[in-house]
LUMNUGU-944328 format. One line per field, with one value per residue (C-alpha): residue number from 1; x, y, z. Coordinates in Angstrom, 3 decimals. Layout:
BEGIN
resi [NUM|...] $
X [X|...] $
Y [Y|...] $
Z [Z|...] $
END
This chain:
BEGIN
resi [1|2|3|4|5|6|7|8|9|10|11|12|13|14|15|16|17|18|19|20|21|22|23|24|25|26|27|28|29|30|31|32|33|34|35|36|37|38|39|40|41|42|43|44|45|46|47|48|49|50|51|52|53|54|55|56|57|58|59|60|61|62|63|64|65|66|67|68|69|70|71|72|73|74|75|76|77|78|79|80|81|82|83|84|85|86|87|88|89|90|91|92|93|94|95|96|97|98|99|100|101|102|103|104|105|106|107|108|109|110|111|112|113|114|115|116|117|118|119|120|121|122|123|124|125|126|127|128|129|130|131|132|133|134|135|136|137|138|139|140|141|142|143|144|145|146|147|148|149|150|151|152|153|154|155|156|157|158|159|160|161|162|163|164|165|166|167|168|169|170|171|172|173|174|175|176|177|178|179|180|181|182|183|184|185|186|187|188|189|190|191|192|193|194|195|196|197|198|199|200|201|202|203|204|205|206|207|208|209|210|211|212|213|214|215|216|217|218|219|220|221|222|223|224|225|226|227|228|229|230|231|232|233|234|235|236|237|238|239|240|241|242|243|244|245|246|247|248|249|250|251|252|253|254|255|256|257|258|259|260|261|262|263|264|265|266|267|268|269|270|271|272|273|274|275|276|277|278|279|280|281|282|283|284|285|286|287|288|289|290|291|292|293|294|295|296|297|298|299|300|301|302|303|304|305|306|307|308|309|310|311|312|313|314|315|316|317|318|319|320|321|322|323|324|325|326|327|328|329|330|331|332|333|334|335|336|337|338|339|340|341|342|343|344|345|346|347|348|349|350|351|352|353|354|355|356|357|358|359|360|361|362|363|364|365|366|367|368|369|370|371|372|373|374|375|376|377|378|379|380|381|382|383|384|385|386|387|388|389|390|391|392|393|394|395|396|397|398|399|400|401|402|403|404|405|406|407|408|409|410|411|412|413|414|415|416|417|418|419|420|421|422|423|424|425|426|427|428|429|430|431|432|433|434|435|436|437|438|439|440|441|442|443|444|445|446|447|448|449|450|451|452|453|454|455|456|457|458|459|460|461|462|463|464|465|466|467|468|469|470|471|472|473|474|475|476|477|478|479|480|481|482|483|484|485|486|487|488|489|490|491|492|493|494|495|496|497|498|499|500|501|502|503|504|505|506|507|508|509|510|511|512|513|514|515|516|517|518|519|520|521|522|523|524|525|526|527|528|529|530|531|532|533|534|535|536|537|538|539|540|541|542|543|544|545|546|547|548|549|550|551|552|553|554|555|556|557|558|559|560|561|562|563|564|565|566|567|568] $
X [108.734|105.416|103.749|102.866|106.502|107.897|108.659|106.602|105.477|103.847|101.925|99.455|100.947|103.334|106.148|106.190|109.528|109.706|109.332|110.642|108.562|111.912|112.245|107.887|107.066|110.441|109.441|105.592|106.516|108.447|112.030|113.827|113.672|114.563|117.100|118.679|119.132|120.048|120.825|118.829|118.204|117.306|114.681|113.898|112.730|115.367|118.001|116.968|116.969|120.464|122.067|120.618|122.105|125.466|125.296|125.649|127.670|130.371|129.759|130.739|133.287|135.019|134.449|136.306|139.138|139.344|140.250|137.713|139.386|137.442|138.936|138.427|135.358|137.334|140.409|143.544|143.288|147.358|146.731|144.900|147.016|150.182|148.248|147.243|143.396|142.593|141.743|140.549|137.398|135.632|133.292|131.635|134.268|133.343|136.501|136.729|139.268|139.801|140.586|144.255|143.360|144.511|142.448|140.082|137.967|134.626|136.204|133.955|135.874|139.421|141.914|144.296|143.334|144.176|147.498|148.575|147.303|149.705|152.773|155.712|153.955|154.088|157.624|157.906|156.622|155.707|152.825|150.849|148.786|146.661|142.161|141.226|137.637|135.363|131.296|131.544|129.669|130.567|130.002|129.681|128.488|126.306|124.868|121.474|120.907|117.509|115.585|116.071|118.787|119.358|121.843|122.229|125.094|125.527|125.581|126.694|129.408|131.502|134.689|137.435|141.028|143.400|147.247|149.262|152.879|151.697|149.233|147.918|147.672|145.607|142.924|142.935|141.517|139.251|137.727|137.475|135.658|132.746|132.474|131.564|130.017|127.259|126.766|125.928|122.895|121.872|120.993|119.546|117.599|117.804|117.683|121.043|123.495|127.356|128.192|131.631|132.101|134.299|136.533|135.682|137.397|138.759|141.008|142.656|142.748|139.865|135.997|133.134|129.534|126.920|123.485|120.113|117.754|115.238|112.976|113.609|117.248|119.472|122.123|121.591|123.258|123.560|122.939|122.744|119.717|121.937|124.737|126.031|127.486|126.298|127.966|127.388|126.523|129.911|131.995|129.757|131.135|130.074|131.216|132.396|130.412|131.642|131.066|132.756|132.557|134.388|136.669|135.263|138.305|140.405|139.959|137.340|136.035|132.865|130.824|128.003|125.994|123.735|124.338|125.436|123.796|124.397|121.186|121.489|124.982|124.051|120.801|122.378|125.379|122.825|124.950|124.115|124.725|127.033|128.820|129.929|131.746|130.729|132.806|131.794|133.678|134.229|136.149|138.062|139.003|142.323|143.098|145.704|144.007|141.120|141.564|139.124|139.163|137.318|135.998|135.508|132.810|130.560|127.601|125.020|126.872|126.578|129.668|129.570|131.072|132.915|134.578|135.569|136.729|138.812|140.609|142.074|142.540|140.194|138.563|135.483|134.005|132.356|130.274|131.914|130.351|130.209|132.654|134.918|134.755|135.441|138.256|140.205|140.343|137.201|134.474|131.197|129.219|131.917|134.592|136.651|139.735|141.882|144.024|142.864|144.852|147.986|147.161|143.904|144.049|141.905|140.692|138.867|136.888|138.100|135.457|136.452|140.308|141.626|138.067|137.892|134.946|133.695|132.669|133.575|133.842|136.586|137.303|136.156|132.752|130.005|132.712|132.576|135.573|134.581|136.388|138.525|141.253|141.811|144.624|146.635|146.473|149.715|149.743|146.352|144.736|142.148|139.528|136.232|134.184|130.663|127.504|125.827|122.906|120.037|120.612|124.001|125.582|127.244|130.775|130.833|128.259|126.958|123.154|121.175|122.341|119.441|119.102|117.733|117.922|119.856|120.789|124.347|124.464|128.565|131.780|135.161|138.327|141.902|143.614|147.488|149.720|148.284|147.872|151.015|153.157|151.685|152.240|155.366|154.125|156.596|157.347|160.772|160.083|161.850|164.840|165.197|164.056|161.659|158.423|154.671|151.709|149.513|146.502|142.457|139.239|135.939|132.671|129.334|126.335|124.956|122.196|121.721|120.778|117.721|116.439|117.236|115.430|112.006|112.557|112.531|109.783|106.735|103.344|100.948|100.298|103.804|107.233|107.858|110.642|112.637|112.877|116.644|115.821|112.497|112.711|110.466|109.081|105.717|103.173|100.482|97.400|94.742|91.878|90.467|92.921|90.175|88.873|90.501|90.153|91.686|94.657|95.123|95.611|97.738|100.163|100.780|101.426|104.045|105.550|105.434|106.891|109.668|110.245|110.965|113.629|111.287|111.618|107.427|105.926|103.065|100.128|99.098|97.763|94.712|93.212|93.965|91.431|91.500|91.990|94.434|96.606|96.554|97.123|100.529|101.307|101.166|103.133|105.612|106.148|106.433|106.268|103.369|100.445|98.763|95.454|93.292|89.820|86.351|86.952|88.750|85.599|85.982|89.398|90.901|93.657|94.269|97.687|98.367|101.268|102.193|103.730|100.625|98.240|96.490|94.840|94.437|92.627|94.870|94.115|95.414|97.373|99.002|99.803|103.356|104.703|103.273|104.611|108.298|107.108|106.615|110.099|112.218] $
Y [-4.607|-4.752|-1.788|-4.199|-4.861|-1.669|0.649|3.879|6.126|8.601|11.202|13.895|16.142|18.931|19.826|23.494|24.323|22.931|25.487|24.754|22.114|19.169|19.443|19.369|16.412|14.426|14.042|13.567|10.931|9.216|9.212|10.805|11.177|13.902|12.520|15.997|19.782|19.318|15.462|13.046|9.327|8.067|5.764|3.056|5.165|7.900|5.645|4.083|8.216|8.845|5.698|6.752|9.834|8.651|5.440|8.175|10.583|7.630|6.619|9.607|10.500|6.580|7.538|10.362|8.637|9.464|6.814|5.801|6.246|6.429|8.511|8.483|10.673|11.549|12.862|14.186|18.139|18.040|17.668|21.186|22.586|21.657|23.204|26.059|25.516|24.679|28.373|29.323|27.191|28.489|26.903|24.818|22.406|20.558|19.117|16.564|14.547|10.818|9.577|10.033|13.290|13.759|16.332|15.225|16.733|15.455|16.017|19.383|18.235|16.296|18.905|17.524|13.854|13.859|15.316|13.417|10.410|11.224|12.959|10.719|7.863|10.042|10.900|12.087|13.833|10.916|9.369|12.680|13.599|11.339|12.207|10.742|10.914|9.570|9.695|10.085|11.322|15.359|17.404|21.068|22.369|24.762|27.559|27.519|23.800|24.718|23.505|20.103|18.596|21.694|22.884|20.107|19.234|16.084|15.147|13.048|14.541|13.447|15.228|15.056|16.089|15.978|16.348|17.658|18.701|21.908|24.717|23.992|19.987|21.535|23.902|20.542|18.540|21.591|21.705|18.072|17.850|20.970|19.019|15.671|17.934|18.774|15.488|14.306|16.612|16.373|13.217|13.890|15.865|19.316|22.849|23.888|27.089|27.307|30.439|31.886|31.926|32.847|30.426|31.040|29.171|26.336|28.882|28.627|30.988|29.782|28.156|27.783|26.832|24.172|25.824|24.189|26.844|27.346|30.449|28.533|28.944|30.665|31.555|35.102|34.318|36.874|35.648|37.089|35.690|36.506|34.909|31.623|33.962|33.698|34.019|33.848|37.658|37.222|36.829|38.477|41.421|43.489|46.027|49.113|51.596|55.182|58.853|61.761|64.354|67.238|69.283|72.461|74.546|73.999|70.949|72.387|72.076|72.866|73.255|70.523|70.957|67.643|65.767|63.016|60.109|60.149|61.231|64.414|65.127|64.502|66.776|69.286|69.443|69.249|66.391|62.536|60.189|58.660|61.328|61.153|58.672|56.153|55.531|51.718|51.550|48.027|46.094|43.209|40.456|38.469|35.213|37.720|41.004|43.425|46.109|48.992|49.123|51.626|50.764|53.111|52.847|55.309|56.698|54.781|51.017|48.828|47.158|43.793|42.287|38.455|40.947|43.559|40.717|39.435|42.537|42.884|39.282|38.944|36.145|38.254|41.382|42.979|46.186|48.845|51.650|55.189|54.886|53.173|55.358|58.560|56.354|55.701|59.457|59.379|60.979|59.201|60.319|62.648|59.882|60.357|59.310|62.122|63.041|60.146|58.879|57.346|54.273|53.500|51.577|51.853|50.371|52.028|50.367|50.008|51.799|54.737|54.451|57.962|59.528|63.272|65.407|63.589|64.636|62.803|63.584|65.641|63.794|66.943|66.831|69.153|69.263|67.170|68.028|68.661|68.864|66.209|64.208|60.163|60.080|62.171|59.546|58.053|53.992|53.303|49.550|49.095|46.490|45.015|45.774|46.668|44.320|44.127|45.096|43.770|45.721|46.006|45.279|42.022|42.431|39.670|40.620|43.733|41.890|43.321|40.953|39.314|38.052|34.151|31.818|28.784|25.840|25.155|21.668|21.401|23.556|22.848|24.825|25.759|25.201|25.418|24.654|26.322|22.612|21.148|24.085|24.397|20.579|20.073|17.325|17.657|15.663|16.177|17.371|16.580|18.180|16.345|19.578|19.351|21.549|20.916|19.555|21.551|20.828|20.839|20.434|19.256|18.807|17.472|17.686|14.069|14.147|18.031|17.069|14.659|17.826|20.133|17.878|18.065|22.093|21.882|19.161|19.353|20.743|21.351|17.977|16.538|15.176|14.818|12.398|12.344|9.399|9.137|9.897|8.221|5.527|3.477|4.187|2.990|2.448|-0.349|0.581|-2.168|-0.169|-2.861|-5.508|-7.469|-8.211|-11.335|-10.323|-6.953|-8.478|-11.093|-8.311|-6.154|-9.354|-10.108|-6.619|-6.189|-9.750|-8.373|-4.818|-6.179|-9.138|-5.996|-4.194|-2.170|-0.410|-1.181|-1.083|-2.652|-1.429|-4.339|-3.083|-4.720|-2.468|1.148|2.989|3.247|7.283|6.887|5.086|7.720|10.324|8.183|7.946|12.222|12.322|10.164|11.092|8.344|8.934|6.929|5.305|1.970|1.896|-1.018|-0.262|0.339|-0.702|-3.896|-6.093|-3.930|-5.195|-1.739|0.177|3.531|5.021|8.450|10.889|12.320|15.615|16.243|14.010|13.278|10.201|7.690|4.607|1.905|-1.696|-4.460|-6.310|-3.048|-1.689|-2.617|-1.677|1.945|1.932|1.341|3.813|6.185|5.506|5.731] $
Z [109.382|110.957|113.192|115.885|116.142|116.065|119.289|118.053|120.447|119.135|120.611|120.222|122.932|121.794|124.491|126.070|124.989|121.311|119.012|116.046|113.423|114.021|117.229|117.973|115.176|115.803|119.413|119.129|115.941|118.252|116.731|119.248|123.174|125.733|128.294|129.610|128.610|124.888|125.158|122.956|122.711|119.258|118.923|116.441|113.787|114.751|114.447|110.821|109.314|111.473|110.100|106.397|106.343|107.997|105.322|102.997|104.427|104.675|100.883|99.222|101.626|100.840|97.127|97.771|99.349|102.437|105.114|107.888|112.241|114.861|117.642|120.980|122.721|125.858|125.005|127.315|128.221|127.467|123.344|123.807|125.968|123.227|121.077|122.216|122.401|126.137|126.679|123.943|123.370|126.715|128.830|125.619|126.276|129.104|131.467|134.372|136.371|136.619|139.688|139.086|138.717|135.355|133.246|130.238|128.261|125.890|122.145|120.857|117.740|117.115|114.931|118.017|118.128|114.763|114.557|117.305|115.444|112.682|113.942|113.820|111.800|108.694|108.084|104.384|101.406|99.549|101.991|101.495|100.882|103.645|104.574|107.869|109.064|111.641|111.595|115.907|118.801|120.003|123.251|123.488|126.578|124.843|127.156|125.963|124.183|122.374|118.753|119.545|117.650|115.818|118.734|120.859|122.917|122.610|118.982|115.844|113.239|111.055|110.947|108.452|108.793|105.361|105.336|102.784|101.482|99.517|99.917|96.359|97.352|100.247|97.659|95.517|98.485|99.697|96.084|96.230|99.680|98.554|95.773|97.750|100.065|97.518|96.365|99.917|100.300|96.974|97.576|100.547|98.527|100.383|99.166|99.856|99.658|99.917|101.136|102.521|106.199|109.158|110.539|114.374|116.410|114.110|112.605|108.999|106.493|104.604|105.261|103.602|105.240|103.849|104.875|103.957|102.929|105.717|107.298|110.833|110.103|112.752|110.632|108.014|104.717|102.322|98.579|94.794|93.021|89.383|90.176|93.013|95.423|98.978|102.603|105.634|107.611|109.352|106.534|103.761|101.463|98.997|95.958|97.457|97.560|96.237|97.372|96.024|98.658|98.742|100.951|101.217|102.859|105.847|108.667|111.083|114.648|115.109|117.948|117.831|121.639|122.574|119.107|120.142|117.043|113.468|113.047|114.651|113.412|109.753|110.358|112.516|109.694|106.432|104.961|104.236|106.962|104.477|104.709|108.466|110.396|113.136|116.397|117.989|120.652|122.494|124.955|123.297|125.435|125.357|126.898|129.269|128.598|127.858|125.743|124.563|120.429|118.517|115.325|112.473|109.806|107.633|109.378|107.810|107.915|110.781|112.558|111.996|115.340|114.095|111.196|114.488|116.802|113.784|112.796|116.234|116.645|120.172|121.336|121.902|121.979|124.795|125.764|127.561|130.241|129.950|132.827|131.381|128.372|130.881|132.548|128.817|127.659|125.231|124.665|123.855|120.994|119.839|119.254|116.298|114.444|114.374|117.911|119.582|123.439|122.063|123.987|122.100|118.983|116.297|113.276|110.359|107.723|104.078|102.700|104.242|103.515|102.671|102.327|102.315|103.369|106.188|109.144|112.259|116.157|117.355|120.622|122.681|124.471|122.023|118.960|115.523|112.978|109.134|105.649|106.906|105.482|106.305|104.149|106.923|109.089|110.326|111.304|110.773|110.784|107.829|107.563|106.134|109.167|108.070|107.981|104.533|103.951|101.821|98.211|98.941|95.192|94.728|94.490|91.761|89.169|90.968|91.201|94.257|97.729|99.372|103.226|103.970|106.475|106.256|108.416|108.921|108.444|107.323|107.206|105.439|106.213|105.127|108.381|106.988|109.613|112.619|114.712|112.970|113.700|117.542|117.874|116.390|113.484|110.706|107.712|104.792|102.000|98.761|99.751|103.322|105.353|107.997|107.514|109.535|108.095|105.921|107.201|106.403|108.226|107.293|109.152|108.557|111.275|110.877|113.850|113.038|109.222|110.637|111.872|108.814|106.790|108.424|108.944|104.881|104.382|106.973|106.891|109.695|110.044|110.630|108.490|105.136|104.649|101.385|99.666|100.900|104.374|105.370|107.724|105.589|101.997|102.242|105.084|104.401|106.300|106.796|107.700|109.991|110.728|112.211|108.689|107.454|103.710|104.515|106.598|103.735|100.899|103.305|104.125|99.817|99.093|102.175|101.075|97.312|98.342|100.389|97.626|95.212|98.130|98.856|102.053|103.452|107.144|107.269|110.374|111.201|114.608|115.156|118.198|116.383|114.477|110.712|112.161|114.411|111.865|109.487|112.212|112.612|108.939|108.441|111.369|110.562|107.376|105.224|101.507|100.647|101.733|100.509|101.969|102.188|102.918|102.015|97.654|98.408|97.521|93.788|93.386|94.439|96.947|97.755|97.157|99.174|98.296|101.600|100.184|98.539|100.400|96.840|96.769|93.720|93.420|92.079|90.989|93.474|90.907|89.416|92.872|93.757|89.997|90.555|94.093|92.135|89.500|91.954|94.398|91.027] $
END
């Protein structure tokens, strides 16, 4: 392809409200174009990286046999409300009426397109199990659409949806999918982590995130740099930590005036902070109902709130006033486990499980309890609730855990039979009995990876393609295209590059400055330059790396077999 030919419109100008290195080089390089609050039109070079990435996505996903569908973007509100789901997703799902007035909505994703694709057209045991995927456009109606194409709401996924007779059929397919998974952005070549992760609003009993490795990353993943364990903040654990403190006499109330904080309890006390417990107390909000939780953890741990919503099962958690505090029977800042109003439920962390020696509020305004027992506790819920921390020990080799950023650029699930079940898709089994789908899920962020692979490979100057993603591979710059000799050399090694299948543009703009063209080529990000200037008359050309932006002189007649030395 020539320059001249090309629709490229770059630009010098940074917008106001792109902050992030994607979202400011992929608009001033001219890939991609603003239409609306995080809506995006991809332009010619946009669409050449998109349809890379998705030319590979689909490869290893047909390798892996799964079967190609394409559903439909708009799809009937009643397949969410069979399954359970048109209340739960919230406003992100954006609904309208035809002008039957039947309701719609924009697929967010297609868990019920895809059952209803299958139910009664697989009958039996022995058609499973069955992979359907699509690489298709996706709505959210995301409250604050920012980063570009990093959170979008209008963007390109391809989501997969297996079917299976057995849970272990199921964990063979989920192995099988992280595997392919890792083989797609390995290619892609991108620094990448698979980390465990909370199911959110998919559901299942099982997930697992695919974040590339970046400090512009939204998502905190917690990692061990001695062994491959790594999960997302939401879902991460660690060893259990141990404390040996004793009970020194009989459960006491004592009177604690103004200490409210753990701070001031452990001080006022003389005891660790580890030693005490900490009341979080919450409103958690039901698609019929709000209901005030309080969540139990050791003083110096922090709730962490997916793990809080989860143990109680909420769609959300949500902050609650003092007066609302007064207006349930407790007391804040002296909030405690034991004696609690009968109609508040609780849930205590496991760390703390049938500790002794604690101190804790007493439920009574200027009291705290001490020498107390957890093991006295009648009908008590238990559950991993605590954030980790960096340093926390790795619960599988004990290594120090680390914090990093990462990109979530893919997600794969255990779903089971949560949409089947809802939806009523069965198949017989061996022995003729009816039984739902087992059922997985797996997502990739095609349009969200053209981002994450510039957030990984850019300098001040602009994008760094990889080899697999760059919209072309080499970018023949006639210095002055006005110079018949120079236009002449640039024309044979374009003809010569593309003879070999190699991927070449060729600037062939005649009116743009030998500095202007350059400008475009460190923006754009091809990986190499072939520059044909100034030692022409000696017989030579200029190759430029553009991760390193070394130069090296290279003979004319030499320079396309080091160009496919170099794009091995």
């Amino acid at each position: 392809m020539k320059f001249s030919k090309l629709f490229i419109p770059t630009t010098k100008e940074t917008p106001n409200d792109a902050t992030l290195p994607s979202h400011q080089f992929l608009l001033r390089g001219g890939f991609i174009a603003q239409t609306g609050a995080g809506i995006y039109d991809f332009m010619p070079l946009g669409k050449i990286v998109l349809d890379k990435i998705r030319a590979i996505v689909k490869e290893e996903m047909d390798n892996a046999g799964a079967n190609e569908v394409q559903f439909g973007f708009v799809t009937p509100l009643s397949l969410w409300e069979e399954s359970g789901r048109a209340n739960t997703m919230g406003h992100e799902m954006l609904r309208f009426k035809d002008r039957k007035n039947t309701n719609f909505v924009l697929s967010p994703t297609n868990e019920e397109s895809v059952v209803n694709m299958v139910k009664n057209r697989i009958t039996s045991y022995k058609d499973l199990p069955v992979h359907l995927y699509q690489i298709n456009t996706k709505f959210r109606d995301e409250a604050r659409p920012r980063f570009g194409l990093m959170r979008g709401r209008e963007f390109l996924m391809k989501d997969g949806y297996s079917f299976h007779s057995s849970e272990e059929d199921l964990v063979r397919e989920f192995n099988l999918m992280e595997a392919t998974y890792k083989k797609v952005y390995t290619r892609l070549g991108l620094d990448f982590r698979v980390v465990a992760a909370d199911s959110g609003a998919i559901g299942g009993s099982g997930s697992k995130e695919f974040h590339v490795l970046a400090d512009s990353g939204e998502d905190t993943i917690v990692v061990c740099p001695d062994c491959e364990y790594g999960a997302n903040i939401e879902a991460a654990n660690r060893k259990a930590r141990s404390f040996d403190y004793s009970v020194c006499g009989e459960l006491t109330k004592v009177e604690t005036v103004d200490t409210k904080t753990i701070e001031e309890v452990a001080t006022f006390l003389n005891i660790p902070k580890s030693q005490t417990i900490k009341a979080v107390i919450k409103k958690a909000i039901y698609e019929d109902k709000t209901q005030i939780v309080v969540f139990f953890v050791r003083g110096d741990d922090e709730l962490e709130e997916t793990k809080a919503c989860n143990s109680v099962n909420a769609l959300e958690l949500d902050e609650i006033s003092e007066n609302e505090i007064i207006e349930a029977g407790l007391v804040a800042g002296y909030c405690g486990p034991f004696d609690l109003p009968s109609n508040i439920t609780f849930v205590i962390d496991n760390e703390i499980k049938d500790a002794k020696g604690m101190a804790c509020g007493a439920n009574e305004i200027n009291y705290h309890l001490i020498n107390t027992d957890l093991s006295t506790l009648k009908d008590v819920k238990y559950y991993d609730l605590v954030a980790v921390q960096e340093n926390d020990s790795c619960s599988c080799c004990g290594g120090a855990l680390k914090y990093t950023k990462g990109i979530e650029a893919g997600h794969i699930f255990q779903l089971g039979t949560r949409y089947s079940s809802a939806m009523n898709a069965n198949f017989l089994d061996e022995n003729g009995k009816a039984k739902p789908f087992i059922m997985g899920c797996y997502g990739i962020g095609v349009s969200r990876l053209v981002a994450a692979v510039i957030e990984q490979n850019h300098d001040d100057k602009g994008c760094i393609w990889t080899k697999e993603t760059a919209p072309f591979m080499v970018d023949i710059i006639v210095s002055n295209s006005k110079r018949e000799e120079e236009a002449q050399a640039g024309e044979k090694i374009y003809e010569d590059l593309k003879a070999a299948g190699v991927q070449v543009l060729l600037d062939d703009r005649i009116n743009a400055r030998f500095g202007f063209k350059m400008g475009d080529f460190e923006l754009i990000g091809f990986p190499y330059a072939i520059i044909i200037g100034k030692r022409l008359s000696e017989g030579f050309v200029e190759i430029v790396d553009r991760k390193t932006l070394e130069k090296t002189d290279v003979k004319i007649e030499t320079v396309v077999s080091k160009i496919l030395e170099l794009i091995k």
